[in-house]
N, CA, C and O of each residue as an XYZ file, in Angstrom:
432
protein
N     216.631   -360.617     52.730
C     215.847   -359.518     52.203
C     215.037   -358.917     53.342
O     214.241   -359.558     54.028
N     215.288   -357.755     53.463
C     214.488   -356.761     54.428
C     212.900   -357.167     54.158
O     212.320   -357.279     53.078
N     212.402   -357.346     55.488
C     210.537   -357.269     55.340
C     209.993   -355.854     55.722
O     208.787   -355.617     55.786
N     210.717   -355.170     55.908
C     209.858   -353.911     56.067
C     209.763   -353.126     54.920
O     209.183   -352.041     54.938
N     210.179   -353.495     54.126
C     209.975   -353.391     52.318
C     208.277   -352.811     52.143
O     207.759   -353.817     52.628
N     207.401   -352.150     51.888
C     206.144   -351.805     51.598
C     205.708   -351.615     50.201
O     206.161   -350.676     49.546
N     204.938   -352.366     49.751
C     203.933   -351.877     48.793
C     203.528   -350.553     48.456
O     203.066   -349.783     49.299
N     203.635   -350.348     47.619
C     203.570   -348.466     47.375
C     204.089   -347.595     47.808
O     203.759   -346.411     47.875
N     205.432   -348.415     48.325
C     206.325   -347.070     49.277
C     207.517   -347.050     47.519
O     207.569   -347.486     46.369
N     208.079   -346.383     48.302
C     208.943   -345.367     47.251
C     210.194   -346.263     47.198
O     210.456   -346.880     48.230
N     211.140   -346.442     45.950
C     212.184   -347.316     45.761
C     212.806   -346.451     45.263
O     212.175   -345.593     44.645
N     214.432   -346.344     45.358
C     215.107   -345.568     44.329
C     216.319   -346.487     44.102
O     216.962   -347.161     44.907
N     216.461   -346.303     42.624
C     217.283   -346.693     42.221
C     218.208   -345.978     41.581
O     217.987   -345.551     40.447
N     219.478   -345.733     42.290
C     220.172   -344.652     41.673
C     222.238   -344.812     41.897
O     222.796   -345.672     42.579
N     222.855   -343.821     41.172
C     224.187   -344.259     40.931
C     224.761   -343.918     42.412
O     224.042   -343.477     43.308
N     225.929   -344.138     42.529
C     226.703   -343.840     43.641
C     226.254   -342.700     44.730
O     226.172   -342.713     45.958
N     226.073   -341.990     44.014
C     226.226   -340.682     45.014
C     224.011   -340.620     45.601
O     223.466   -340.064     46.554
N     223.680   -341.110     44.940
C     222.289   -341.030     45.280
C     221.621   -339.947     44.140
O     220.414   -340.063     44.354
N     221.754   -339.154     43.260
C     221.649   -338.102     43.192
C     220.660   -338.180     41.577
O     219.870   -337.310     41.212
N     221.020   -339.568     40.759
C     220.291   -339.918     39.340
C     219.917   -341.291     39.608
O     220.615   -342.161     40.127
N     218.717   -341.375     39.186
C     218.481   -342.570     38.927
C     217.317   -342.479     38.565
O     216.932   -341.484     37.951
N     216.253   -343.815     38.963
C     214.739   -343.818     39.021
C     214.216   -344.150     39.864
O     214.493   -344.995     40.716
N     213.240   -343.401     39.696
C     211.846   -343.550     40.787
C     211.239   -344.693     41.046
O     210.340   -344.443     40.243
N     210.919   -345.788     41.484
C     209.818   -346.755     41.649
C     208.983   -346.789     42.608
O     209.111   -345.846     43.388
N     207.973   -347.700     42.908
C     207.454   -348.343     43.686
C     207.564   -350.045     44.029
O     208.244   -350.708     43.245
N     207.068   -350.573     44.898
C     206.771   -351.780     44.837
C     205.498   -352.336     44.777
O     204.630   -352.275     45.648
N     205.430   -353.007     43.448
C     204.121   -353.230     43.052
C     204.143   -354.522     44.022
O     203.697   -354.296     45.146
N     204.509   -355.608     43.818
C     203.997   -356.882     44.406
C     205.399   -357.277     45.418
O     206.541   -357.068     45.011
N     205.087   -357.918     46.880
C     205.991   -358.633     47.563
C     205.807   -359.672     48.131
O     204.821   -359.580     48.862
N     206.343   -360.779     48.168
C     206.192   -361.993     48.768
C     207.740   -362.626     48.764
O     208.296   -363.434     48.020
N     208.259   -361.736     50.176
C     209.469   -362.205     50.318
C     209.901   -364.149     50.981
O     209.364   -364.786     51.887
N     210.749   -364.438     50.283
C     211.509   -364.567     49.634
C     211.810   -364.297     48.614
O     212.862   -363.795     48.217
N     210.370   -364.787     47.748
C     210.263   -365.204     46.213
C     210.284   -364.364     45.111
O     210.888   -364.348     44.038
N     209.457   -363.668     45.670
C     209.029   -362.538     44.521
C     209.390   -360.922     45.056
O     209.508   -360.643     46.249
N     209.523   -360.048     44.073
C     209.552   -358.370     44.143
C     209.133   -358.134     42.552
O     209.694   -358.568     41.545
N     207.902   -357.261     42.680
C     207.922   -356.489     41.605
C     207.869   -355.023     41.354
O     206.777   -354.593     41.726
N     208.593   -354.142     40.890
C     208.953   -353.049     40.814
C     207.793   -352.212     40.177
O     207.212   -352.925     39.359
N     207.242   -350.958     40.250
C     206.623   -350.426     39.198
C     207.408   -349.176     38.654
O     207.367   -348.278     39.495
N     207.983   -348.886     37.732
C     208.712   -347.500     37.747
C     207.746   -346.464     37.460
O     206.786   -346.735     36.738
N     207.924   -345.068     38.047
C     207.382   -343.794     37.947
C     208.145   -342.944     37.447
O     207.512   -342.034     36.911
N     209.144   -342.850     37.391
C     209.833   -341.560     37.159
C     211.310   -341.688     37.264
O     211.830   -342.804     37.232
N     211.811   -340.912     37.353
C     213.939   -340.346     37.233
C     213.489   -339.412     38.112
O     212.453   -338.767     38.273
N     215.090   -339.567     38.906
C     215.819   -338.807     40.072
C     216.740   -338.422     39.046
O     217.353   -339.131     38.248
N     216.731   -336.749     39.255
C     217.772   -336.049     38.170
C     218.656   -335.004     38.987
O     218.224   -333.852     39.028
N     219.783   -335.275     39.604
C     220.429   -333.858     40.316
C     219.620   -333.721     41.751
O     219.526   -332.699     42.431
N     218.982   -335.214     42.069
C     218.401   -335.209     43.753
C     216.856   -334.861     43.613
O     216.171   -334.734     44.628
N     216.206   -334.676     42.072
C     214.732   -333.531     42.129
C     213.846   -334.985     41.321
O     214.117   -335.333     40.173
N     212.815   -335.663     42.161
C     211.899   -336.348     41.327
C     211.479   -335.626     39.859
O     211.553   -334.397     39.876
N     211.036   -336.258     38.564
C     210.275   -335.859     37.609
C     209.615   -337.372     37.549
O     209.992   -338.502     37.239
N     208.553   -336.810     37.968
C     207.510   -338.070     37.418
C     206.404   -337.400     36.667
O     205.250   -337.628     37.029
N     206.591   -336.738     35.836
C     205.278   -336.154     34.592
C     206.072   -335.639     33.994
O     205.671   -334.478     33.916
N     207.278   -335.737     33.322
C     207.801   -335.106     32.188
C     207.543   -335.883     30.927
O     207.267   -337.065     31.133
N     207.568   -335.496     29.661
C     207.021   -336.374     28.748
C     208.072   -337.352     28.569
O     207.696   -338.451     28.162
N     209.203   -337.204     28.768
C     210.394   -338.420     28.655
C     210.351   -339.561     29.722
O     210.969   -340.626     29.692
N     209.534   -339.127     30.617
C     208.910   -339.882     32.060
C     207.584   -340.770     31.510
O     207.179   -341.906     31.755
N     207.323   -340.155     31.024
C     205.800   -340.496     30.789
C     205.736   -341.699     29.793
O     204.793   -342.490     29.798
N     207.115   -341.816     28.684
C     206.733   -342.873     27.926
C     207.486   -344.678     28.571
O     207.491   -345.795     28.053
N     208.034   -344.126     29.919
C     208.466   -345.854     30.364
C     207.629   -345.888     31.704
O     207.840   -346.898     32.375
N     206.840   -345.106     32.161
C     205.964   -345.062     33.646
C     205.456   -345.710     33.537
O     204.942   -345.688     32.418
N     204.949   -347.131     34.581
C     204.712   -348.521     34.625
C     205.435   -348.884     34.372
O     205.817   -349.202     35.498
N     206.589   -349.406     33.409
C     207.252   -350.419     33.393
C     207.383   -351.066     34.480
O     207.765   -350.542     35.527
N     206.972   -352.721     34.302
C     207.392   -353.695     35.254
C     208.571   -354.272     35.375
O     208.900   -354.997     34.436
N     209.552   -354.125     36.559
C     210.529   -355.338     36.478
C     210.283   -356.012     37.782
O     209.942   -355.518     38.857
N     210.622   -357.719     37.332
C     210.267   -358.334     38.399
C     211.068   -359.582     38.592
O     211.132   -360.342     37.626
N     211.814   -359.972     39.916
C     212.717   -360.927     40.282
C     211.805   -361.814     40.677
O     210.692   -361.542     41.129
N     212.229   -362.797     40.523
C     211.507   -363.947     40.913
C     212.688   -365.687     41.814
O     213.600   -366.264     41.222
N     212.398   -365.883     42.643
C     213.361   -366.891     43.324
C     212.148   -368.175     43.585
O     211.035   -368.161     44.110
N     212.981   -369.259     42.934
C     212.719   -370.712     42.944
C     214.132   -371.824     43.247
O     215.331   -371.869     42.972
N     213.139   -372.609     43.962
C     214.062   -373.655     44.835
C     214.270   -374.684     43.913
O     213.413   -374.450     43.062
N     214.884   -375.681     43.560
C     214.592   -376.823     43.218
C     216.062   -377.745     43.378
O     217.242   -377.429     43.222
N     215.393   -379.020     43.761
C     216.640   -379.908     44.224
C     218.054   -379.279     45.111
O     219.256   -379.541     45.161
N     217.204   -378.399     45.688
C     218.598   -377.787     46.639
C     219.528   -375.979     45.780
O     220.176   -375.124     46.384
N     219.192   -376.040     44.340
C     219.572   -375.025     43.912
C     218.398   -374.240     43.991
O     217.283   -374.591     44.376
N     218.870   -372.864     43.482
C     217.805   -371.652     43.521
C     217.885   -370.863     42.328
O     218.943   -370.234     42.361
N     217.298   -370.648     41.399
C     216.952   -370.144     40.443
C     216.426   -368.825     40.446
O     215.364   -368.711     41.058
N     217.088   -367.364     39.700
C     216.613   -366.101     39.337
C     216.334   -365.845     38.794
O     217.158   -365.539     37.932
N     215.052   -365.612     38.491
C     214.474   -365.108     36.647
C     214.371   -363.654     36.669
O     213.876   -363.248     37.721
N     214.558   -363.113     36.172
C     214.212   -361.544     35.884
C     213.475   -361.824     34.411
O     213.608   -362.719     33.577
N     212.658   -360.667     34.487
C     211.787   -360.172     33.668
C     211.583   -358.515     33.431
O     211.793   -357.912     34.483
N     211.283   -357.774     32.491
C     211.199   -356.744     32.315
C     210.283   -356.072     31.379
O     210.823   -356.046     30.273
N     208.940   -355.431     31.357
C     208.211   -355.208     30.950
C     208.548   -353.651     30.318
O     207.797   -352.760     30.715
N     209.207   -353.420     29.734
C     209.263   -352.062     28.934
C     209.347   -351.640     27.926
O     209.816   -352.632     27.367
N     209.262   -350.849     27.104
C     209.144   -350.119     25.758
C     210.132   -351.071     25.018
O     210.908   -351.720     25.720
N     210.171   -351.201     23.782
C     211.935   -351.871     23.560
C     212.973   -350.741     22.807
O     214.012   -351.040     22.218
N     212.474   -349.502     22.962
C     213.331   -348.529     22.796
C     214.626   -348.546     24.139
O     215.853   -348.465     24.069
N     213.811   -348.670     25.153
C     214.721   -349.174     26.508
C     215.652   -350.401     26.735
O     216.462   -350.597     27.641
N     215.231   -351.371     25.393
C     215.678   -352.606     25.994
C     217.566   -353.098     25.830
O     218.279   -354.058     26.123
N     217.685   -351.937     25.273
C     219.713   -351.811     25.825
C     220.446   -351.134     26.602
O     221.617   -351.223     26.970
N     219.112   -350.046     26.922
C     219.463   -349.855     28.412
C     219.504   -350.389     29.634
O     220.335   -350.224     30.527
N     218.218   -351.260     29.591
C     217.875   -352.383     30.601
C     219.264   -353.477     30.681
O     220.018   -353.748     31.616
N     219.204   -354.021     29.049
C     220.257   -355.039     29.281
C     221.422   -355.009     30.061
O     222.130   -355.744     30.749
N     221.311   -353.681     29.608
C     223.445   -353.399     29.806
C     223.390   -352.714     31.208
O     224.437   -352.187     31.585
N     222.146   -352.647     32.143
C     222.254   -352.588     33.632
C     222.332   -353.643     34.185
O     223.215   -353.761     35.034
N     221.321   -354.931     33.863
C     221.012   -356.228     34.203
C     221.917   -357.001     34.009
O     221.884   -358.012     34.711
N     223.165   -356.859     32.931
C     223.802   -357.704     32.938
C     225.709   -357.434     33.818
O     226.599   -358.191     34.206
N     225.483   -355.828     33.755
C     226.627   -355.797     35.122
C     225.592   -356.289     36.572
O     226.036   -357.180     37.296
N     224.522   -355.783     36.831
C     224.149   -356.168     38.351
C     223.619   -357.580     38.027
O     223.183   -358.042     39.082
N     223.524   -358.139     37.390
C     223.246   -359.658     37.673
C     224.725   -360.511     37.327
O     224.419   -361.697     37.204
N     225.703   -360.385     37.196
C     227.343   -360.643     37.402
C     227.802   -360.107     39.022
O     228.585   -360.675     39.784
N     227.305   -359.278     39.172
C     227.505   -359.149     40.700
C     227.018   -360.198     41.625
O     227.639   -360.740     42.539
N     225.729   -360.403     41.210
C     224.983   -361.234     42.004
C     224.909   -362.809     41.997
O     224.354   -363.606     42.754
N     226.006   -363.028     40.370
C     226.432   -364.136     40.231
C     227.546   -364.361     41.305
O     227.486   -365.454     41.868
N     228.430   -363.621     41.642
C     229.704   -363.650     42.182
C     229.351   -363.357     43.589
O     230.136   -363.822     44.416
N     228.383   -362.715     44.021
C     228.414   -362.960     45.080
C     227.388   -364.400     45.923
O     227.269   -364.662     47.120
N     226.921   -364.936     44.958
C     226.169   -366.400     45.407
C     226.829   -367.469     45.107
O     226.561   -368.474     45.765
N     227.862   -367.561     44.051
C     228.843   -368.230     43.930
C     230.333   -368.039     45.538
O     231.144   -368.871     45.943
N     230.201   -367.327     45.763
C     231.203   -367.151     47.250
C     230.232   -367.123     48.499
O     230.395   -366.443     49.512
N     229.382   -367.833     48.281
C     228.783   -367.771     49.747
C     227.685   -368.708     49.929
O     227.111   -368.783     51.015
């Protein structure tokens, strides 16, 4: 994990081309272990909206990874602090990118 990662710097999370996604920050870092995300807003067509009212009802949401050692294995918890109008959107991201991340710690 990159350390030049910053606290209140800008995160995007977005599809292939760069062009949709969302806005974050990084609320908390203590690399290895921890990252916590704060979301602000959607990347729509490359143009921030962080004050639209459809913005406005998931801004803050927390998500946050968390890494623990024990007996030689390492453990990922995710957590996600958001509306639960969101929470099948969340799932059904978290559970293709955390299958990725199964498969790629399982081969290496």
């Amino acid at each position: 994990m990159s350390t030049d990662w910053q606290v209140g710097g800008k995160t995007y999370f977005t599809d292939a081309d760069g062009q949709n996604g969302m806005v974050s920050t990084i609320d908390s870092f203590h690399a290895p272990y921890e990252i916590i995300f704060k979301h602000l807003g959607e990347l729509r067509d490359g143009v921030e909206d962080l004050e639209s009212e459809k913005v406005r009802e998931w801004t803050g949401s927390l998500e946050a990874y968390h890494l623990e050692e024990n007996a030689g294995k390492t453990r990922l918890t995710v957590s996600v602090d958001v509306d639960s109008s969101y929470k099948p959107m969340m799932d059904q991201g978290f559970n293709k990118g955390l299958e990725v991340v199964k498969k790629l710690s399982e081969n290496h």
